[in-house]
C-alpha positions as CSV (number, residue, x, y, z in Angstrom):
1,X,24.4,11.3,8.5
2,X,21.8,12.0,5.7
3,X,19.2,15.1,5.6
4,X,15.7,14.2,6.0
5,X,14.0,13.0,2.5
6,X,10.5,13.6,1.6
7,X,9.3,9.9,1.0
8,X,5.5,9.6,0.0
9,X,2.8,7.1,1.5
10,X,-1.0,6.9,1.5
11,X,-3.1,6.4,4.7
12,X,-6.4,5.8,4.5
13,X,-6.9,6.7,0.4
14,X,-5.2,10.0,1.1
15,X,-1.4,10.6,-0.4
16,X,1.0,12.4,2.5
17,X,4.1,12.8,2.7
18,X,6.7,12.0,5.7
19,X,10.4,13.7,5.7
20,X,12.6,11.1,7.1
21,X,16.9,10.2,6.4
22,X,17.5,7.0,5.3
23,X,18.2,5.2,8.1
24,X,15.2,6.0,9.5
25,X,13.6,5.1,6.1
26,X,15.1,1.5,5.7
27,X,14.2,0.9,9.2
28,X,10.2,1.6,9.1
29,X,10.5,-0.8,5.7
30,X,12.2,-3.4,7.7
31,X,9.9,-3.5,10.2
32,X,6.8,-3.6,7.9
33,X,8.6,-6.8,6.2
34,X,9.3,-8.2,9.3
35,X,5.3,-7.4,10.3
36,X,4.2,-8.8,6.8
37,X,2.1,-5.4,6.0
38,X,2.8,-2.9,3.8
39,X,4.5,-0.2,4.5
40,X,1.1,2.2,3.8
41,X,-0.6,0.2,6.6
42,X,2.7,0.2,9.3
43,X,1.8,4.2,8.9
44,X,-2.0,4.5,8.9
45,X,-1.4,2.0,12.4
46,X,1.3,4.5,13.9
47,X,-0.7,7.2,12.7
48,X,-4.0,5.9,14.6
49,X,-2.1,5.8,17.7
50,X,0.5,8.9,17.5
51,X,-0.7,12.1,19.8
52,X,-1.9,14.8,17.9
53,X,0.9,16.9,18.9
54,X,3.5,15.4,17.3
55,X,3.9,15.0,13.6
56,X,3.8,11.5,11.5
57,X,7.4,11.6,11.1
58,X,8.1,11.8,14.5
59,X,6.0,9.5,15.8
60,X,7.5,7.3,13.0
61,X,10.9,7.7,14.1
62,X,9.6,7.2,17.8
63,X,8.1,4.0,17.0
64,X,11.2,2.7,15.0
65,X,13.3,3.7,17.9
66,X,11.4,2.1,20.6
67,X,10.9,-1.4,18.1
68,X,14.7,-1.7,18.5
69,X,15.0,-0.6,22.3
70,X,12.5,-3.6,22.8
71,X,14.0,-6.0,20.7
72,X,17.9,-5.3,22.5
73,X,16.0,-5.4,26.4
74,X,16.7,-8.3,28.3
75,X,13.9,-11.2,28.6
């Protein structure tokens, strides 16, 4: 298990910053590729839609967890 890095990203013109480990990391890219959008935009959508409450790493790892719960629950 890796400790969170700080990766950078830019949503909406503005640089931030996410600390997430590696797995995490290579995940959210995979999914963008698989998307076909950059990763900047994978972001700015998860962080239109993320509650307020909860940071942009977070929500980043929620959303990479619940892409592969959906993708391994039966049809």
């Amino acid at each position: 298990m890796t400790r969170p890095v700080k990766r950078s990203l830019t949503l909406r013109g503005h640089r931030t910053s996410v600390s997430l480990e590696d797995d995490f990391w290579r995940a959210f890219r995979e999914i963008a590729e698989e998307k076909d959008i950059p990763i900047n935009a994978l972001a700015a959508e998860i962080d239109a839609e993320r509650d307020l409450k909860a940071g942009l790493a977070t929500a980043i790892r929620l959303y990479v967890l619940n892409h592969y719960r959906s993708k391994s629950a039966p049809s």
